[in-house]
C-alpha positions as CSV (number, residue, x, y, z in Angstrom):
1,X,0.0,0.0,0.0
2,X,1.3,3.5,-0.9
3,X,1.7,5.4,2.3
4,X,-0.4,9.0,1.6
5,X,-0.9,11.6,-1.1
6,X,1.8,12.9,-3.0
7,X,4.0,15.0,-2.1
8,X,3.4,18.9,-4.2
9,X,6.9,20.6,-5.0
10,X,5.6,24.2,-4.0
11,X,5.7,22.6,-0.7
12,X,8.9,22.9,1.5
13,X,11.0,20.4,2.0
14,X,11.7,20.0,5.2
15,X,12.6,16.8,7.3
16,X,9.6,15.1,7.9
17,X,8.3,15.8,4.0
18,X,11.4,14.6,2.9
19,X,10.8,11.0,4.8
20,X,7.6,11.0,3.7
21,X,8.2,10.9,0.4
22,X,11.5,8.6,0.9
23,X,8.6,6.5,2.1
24,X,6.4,7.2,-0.8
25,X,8.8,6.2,-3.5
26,X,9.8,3.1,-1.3
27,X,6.5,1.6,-1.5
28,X,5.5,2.4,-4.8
29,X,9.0,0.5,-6.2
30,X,8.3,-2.1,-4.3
31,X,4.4,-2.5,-5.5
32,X,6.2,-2.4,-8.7
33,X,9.4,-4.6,-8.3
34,X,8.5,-7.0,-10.8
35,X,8.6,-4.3,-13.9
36,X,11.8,-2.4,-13.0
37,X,14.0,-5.1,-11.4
38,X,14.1,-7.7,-14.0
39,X,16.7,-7.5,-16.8
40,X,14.6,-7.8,-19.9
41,X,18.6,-8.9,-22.0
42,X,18.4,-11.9,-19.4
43,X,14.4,-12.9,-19.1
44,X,12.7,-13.3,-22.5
45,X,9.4,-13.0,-20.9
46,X,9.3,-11.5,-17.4
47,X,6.2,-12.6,-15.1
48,X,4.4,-8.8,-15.7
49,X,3.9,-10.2,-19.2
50,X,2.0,-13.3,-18.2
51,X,0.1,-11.2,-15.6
52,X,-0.5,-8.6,-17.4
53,X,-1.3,-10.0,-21.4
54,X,-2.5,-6.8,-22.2
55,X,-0.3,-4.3,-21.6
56,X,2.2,-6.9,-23.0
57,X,-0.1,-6.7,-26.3
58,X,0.1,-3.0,-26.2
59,X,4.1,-2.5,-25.9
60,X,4.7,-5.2,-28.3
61,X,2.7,-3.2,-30.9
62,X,4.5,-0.3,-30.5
63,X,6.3,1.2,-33.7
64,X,10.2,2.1,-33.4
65,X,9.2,5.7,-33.7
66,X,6.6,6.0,-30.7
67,X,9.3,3.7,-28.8
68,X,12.0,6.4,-29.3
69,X,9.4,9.5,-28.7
70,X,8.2,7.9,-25.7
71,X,11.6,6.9,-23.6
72,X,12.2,11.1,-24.4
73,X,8.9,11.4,-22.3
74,X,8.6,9.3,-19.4
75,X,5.6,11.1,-18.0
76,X,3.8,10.2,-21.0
77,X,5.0,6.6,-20.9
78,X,3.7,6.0,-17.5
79,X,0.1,8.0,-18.4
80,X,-0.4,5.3,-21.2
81,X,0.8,2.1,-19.1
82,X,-1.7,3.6,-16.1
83,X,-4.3,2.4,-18.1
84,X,-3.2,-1.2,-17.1
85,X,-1.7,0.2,-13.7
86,X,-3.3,2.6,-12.4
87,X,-0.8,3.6,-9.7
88,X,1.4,4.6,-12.3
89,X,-0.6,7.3,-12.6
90,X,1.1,8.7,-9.5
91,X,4.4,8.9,-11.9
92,X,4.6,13.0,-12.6
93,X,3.6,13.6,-8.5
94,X,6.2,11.6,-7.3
95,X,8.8,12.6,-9.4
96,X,8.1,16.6,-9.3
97,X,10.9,18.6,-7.5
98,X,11.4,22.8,-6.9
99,X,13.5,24.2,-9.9
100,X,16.5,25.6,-8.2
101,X,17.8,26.4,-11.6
102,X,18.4,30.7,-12.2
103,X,17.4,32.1,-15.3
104,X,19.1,32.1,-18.1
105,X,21.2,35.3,-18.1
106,X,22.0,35.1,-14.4
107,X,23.7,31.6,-15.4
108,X,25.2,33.2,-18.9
109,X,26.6,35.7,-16.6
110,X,28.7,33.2,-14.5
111,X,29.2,30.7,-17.2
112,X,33.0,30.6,-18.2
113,X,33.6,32.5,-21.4
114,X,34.7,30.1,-24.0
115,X,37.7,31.3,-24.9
116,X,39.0,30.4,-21.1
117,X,37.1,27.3,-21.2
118,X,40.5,25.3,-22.8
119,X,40.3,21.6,-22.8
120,X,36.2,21.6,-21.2
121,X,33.8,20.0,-23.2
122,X,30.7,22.2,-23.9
123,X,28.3,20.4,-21.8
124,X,30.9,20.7,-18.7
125,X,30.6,24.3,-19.2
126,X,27.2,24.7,-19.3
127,X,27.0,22.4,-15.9
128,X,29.5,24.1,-14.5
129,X,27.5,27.3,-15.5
130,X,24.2,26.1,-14.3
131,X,25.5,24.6,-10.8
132,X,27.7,28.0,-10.0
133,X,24.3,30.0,-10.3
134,X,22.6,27.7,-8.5
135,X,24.2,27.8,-5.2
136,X,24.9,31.6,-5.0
137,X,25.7,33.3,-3.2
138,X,29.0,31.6,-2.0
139,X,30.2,32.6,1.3
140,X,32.9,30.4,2.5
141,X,36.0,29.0,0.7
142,X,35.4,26.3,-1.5
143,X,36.7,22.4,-1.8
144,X,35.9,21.0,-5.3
145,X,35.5,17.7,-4.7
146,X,36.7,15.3,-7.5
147,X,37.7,18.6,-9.3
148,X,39.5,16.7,-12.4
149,X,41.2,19.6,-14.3
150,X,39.2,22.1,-12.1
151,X,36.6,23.2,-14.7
152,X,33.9,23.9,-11.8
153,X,36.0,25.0,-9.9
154,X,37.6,27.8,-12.6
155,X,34.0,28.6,-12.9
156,X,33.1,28.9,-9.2
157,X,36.7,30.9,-8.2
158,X,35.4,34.5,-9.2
159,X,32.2,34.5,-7.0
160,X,34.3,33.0,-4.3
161,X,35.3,35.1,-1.0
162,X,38.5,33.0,-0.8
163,X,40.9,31.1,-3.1
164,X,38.9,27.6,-4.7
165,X,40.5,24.7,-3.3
166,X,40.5,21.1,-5.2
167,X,40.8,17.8,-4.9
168,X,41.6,14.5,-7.4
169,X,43.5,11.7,-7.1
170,X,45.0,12.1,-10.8
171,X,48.0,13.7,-10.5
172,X,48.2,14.6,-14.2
173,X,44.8,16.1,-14.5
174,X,45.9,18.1,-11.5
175,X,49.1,19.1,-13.2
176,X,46.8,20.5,-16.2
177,X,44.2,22.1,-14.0
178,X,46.8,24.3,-12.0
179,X,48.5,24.7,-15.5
180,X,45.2,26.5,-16.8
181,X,44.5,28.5,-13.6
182,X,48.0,30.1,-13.3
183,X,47.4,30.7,-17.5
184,X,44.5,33.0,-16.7
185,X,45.3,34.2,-13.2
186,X,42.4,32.5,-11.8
187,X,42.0,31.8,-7.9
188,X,42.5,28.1,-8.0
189,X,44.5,25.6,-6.4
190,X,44.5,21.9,-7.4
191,X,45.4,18.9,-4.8
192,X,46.7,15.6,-5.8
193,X,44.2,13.4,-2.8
194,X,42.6,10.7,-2.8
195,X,39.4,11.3,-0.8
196,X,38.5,8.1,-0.1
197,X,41.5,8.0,2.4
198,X,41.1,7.2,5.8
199,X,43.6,10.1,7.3
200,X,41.2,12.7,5.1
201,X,40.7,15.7,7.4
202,X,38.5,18.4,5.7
203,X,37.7,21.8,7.4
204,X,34.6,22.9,9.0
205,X,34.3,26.1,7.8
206,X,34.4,24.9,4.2
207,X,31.6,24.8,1.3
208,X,32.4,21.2,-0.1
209,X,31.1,20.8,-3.9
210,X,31.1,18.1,-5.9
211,X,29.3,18.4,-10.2
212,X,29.0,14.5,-10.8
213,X,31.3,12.9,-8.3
214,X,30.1,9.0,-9.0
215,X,28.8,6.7,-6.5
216,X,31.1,6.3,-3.2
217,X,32.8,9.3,-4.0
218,X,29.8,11.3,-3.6
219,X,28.7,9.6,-0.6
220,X,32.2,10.0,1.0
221,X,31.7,13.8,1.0
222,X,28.1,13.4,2.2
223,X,29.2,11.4,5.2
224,X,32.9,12.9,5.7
225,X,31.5,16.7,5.2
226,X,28.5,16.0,7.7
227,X,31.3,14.3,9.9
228,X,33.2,17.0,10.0
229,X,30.7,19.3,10.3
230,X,31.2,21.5,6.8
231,X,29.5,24.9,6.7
232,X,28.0,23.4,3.7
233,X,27.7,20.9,1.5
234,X,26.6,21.2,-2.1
235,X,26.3,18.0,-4.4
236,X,25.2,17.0,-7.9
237,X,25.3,13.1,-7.7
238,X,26.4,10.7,-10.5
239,X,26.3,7.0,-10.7
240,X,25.1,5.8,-7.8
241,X,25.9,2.4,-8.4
242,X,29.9,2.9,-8.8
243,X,31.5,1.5,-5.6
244,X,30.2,0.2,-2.6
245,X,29.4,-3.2,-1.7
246,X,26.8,-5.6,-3.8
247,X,23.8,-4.9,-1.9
248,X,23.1,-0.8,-1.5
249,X,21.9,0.1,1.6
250,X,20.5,3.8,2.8
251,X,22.2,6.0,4.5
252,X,20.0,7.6,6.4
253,X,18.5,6.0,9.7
254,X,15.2,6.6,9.4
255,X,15.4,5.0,5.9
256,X,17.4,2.3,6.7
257,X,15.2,1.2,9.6
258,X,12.2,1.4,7.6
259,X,10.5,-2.3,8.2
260,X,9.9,-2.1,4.0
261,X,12.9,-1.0,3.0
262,X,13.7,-1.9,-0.7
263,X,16.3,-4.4,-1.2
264,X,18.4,-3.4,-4.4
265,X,21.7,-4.8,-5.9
266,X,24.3,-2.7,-7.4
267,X,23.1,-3.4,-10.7
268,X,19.4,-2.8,-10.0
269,X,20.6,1.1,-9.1
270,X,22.8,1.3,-12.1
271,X,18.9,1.6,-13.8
272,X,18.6,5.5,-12.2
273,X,21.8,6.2,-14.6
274,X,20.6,4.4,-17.8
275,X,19.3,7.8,-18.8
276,X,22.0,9.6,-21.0
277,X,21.5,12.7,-23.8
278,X,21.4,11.2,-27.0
279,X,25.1,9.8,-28.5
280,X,26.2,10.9,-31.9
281,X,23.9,8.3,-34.3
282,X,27.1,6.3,-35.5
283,X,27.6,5.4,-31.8
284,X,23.6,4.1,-31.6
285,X,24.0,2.2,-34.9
286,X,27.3,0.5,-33.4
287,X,25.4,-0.2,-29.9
288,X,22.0,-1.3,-31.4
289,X,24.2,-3.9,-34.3
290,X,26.2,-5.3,-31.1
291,X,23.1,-5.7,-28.8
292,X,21.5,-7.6,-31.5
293,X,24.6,-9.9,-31.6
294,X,24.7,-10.6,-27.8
295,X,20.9,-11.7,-28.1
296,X,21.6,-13.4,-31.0
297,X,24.5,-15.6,-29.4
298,X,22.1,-15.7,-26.2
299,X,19.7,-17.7,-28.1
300,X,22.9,-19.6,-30.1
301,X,24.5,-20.5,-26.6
302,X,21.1,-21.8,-24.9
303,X,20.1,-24.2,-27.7
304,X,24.0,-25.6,-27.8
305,X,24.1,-25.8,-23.9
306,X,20.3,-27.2,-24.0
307,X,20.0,-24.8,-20.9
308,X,17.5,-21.8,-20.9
309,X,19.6,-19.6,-18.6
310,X,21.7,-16.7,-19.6
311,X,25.3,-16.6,-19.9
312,X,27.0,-13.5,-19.2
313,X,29.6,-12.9,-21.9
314,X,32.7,-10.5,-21.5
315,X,33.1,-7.1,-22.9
316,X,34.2,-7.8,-26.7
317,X,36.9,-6.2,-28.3
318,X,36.8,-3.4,-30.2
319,X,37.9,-4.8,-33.8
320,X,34.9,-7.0,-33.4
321,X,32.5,-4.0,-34.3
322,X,33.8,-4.0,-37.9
323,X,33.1,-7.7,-38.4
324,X,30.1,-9.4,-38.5
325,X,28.0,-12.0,-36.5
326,X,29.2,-15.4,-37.2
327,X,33.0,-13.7,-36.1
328,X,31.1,-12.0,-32.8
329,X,30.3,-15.4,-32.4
330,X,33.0,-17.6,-32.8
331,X,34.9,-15.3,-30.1
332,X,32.0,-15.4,-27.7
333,X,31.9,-19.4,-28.0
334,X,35.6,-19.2,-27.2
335,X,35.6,-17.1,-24.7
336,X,32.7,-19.0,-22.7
337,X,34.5,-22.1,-24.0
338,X,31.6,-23.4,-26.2
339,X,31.6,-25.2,-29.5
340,X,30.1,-24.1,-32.6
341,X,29.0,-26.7,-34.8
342,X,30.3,-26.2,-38.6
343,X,26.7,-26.5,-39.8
344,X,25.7,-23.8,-37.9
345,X,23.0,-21.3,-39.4
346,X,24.0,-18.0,-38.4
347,X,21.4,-16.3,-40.2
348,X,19.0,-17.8,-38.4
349,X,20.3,-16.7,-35.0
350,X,21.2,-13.4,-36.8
351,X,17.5,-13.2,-37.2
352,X,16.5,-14.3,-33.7
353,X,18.8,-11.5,-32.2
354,X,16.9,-8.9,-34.3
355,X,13.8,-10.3,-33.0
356,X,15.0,-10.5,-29.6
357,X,16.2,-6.7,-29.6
358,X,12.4,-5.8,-30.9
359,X,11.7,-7.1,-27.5
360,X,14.2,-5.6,-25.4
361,X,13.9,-2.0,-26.4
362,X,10.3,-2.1,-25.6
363,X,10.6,-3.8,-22.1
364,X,13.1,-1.7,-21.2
365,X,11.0,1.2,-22.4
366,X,8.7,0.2,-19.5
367,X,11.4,-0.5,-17.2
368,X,12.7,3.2,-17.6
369,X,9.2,4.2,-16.3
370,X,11.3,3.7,-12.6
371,X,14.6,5.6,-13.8
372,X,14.2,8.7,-12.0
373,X,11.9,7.2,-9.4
374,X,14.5,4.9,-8.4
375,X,17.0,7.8,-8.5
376,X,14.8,10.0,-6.2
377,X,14.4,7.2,-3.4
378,X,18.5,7.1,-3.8
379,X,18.9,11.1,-3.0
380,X,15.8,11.3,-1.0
381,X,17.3,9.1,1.6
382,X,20.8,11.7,1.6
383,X,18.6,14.5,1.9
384,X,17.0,12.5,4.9
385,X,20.7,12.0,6.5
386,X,22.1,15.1,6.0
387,X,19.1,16.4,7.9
388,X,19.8,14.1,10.6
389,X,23.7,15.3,10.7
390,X,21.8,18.9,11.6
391,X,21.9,20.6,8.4
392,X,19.0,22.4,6.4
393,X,18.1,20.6,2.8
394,X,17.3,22.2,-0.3
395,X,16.7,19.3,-2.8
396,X,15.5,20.3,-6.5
397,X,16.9,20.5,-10.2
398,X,19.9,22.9,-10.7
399,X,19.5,22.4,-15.1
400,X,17.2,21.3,-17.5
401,X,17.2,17.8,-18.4
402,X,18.4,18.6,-21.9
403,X,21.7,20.0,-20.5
404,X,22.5,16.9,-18.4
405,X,19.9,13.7,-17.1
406,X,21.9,14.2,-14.0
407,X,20.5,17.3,-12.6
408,X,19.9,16.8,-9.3
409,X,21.0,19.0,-6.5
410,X,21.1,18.4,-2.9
411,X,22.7,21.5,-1.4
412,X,22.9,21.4,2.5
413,X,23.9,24.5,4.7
414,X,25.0,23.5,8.8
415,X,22.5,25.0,11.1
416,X,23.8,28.3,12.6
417,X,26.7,28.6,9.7
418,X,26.4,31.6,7.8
C-alpha cells in the first residue's frame, strides 16, 4: 500500500516531508518490483507479461518511432501504461521537484567564457555554469570535490570570498588544472588526494562541492562533510551504483530502519543512470548492431548448452564491431569455452537477435518508467541524512534535463553557519 498523497513541489521540504516521500517512493517501487528489477537482456518474458497479457499486447505493438518518442517522455510513458496500472498514474507527482535552476542570463553571466574554457567539453561548461548560479551566493572557501582539471572549480573561483580549493587523485589532470589556472590568473588551487582516504581531514568552515562525483565518491563527501561538520555541502550526484558493496543500503536511519525497505543490488541502481542525452547516431548504430549480436548468441548458446539460462559474456573487443555476426560469435563461443558446430545457421540466430532486440527496447522502455523514481528514493534518503547530521536541505533541479539527465541537487547548509 502506498503510504499517503503525493508530495506537491511548492511545498517545502523539510525533514519530515522529505521522509515521507523517501517513504512514498519506497512503497511504490516495491508495488512495482517486478517491472523495473528484471533484466529484460536476461528474461525473454518476465512474469508482468503473463500477468498482465494486455499491456504486453500493447508494448509489443509499439512502432520504433513512438518507442524512441516515448523513452524522451517518461511522463507520458507512465500516463499510457496507467491504463493497465493505475498507480502509475502517480508517476509525474512523485517525481516533481522545486526548480533551483536561475534564469538564463544570471547563469550566462557566471558561465565561463569560452575562450578560457581550454580543454572543457561544452556540456561541462554549461553544468558548471548552471550549478555555479545555482548555489549563489557563496560565502565560505570552497573544496571541489573530485575537481579533475578544475573546470567547476575555474568557474566557481570569481564568485568566491577566498581562493577555490580542489581535490583528485589524478595527478596529471591536476598538473593540467593548476596549468590553466596560473594561465588565466584564476583563484584556484588543485590537490593531488585521494578522498577516499582514511587520514582525510577536511575543514569545518568549508563549502564542499562536488558536479558528478560518481557513487562512493559522492557519498564520502556526504558522510565525511557531515562528519566533520562542513559549513555546507553542495552536491550533484552521479552513478550511484559505482562502488560500494553488492547490496546498496541507505544511508539515512530513518530509511534504513524502515521495516519495508527496498532491497536493491548494485546493478538494479545502475537503472537510475541508464538515462544519458542522446550519443552521436554512428555510436547508436554500433550499440544497437552489437546488442542484437549478444541476443543473438544468447539464443545460439542456450540451444547448444540445451539450458534456458543466460550466460554473461565479457566485454568484446573493439575490432569485433567492424566484423560481422558469425566472427562475434565464434569469439563469444571461445571465450565461454563453447563449441560451434560447422553446420551452424548463423542467419538464423542473426535473425532471432533482431527479433529479440524488438523485444528488449520495448521492455526496457517500461522498465525506464522507474529511472528517475528509483534515482529520487537514492537522494531522498541523503537529503533524509544530512538532515539528521543537523543541516538544512534544499533538494530540487539545478538544469534542465536537456543539459545533463543528471541534474539533481542536494545542497545542505549546517544550522547556525552563515
Amino acid at each position: 500500500m502506498l503510504s499517503g498523497p503525493a508530495v506537491s513541489a511548492s511545498h517545502k521540504l523539510n525533514l519530515e516531508l522529505f521522509y515521507n516521500r523517501w517513504q512514498q517512493l519506497n512503497d511504490w517501487l516495491l508495488q512495482h518490483q517486478g517491472f523495473w528489477q528484471p533484466a529484460p537482456f536476461m528474461e525473454a518474458e518476465p512474469e508482468w507479461t503473463l500477468q498482465y497479457p494486455e499491456l504486453a499486447c500493447m508494448v509489443a505493438d509499439w512502432s520504433d518511432a513512438h518507442c524512441n518518442a516515448l523513452d524522451d517522455a517518461p511522463a507520458e510513458l507512465a500516463k499510457l501504461v496507467s491504463w493497465h496500472l493505475p498507480a502509475l498514474g502517480m508517476y509525474e507527482d512523485l517525481v516533481s521537484l522545486p526548480e533551483l535552476s536561475r534564469p538564463e542570463a544570471e547563469v550566462e553571466e557566471v558561465t565561463l567564457p569560452e575562450v578560457r574554457a581550454v580543454d572543457m567539453p561544452g556540456r561541462k561548461r554549461l553544468q558548471s555554469g548552471a550549478l555555479t548560479a545555482a548555489v549563489q551566493p557563496l560565502r565560505q572557501s570552497v573544496l571541489d570535490w573530485c575537481c579533475g582539471k578544475g573546470h567547476l572549480s575555474r568557474t566557481l573561483a570569481p564568485h568566491c570570498p577566498e581562493r577555490v580549493e580542489g581535490y583528485e587523485w589524478n595527478a596529471g589532470l591536476v598538473r593540467d588544472g593548476n596549468r590553466l589556472a596560473a594561465r588565466f590568473g584564476d583563484p584556484v588551487s588543485l590537490h593531488c588526494q585521494d578522498v577516499m582516504a582514511e587520514n582525510l581531514a577536511l575543514p569545518a568552515n568549508a563549502h564542499g562541492v562536488a558536479l558528478h562525483a560518481c557513487g562512493e565518491l559522492h557519498r564520502q563527501l556526504i558522510r565525511r562533510g557531515s562528519q566533520a561538520g562542513m559549513a555546507r555541502l553542495s552536491i550533484s550526484p552521479c552513478c550511484y551504483h559505482l562502488g560500494g558493496v553488492s547490496r546498496y543500503r541507505p544511508m539515512s536511519v530513518r530509511a534504513a530502519g524502515y521495516p519495508g525497505v527496498l532491497t536493491v543490488s548494485r546493478n538494479d541502481i545502475r537503472l537510475a543512470v541508464r538515462e544519458t542525452v542522446t550519443a552521436p547516431a554512428r555510436v547508436r548504430e554500433q550499440t544497437r548492431r552489437v546488442s542484437q549480436w549478444r541476443l543473438g548468441f544468447d539464443g545460439l548458446q542456450r540451444h547448444l548448452r540445451g539450458c534456458n539460462e543466460y550466460l554473461p559474456v565479457p566485454p568484446h573487443p573493439s575490432r569485433l564491431v567492424h566484423g560481422d555476426f558469425e566472427a562475434f560469435c565464434r569469439w563469444a563461443a571461445e571465450e565461454k569455452q563453447l563449441t560451434v558446430p560447422p553446420d551452424t545457421d548463423f542467419n538464423h540466430w542473426s535473425a532471432f537477435g533482431a527479433r529479440r532486440l524488438k523485444q528488449v527496447r520495448r521492455h526496457e522502455l517500461l522498465r525506464h518508467i522507474f529511472r528517475r523514481p528509483l534515482e529520487l528514493w537514492i537522494v531522498l534518503d541523503y537529503a533524509v541524512f544530512l538532515e539528521e547530521q543537523g543541516y538544512r536541505v534544499r533538494l530540487g533541479e539545478f538544469c534542465a534535463r536537456s543539459l545533463t539527465p543528471r541534474n539533481l541537487l542536494i545542497d545542505a547548509t549546517k544550522k547556525g553557519a552563515h
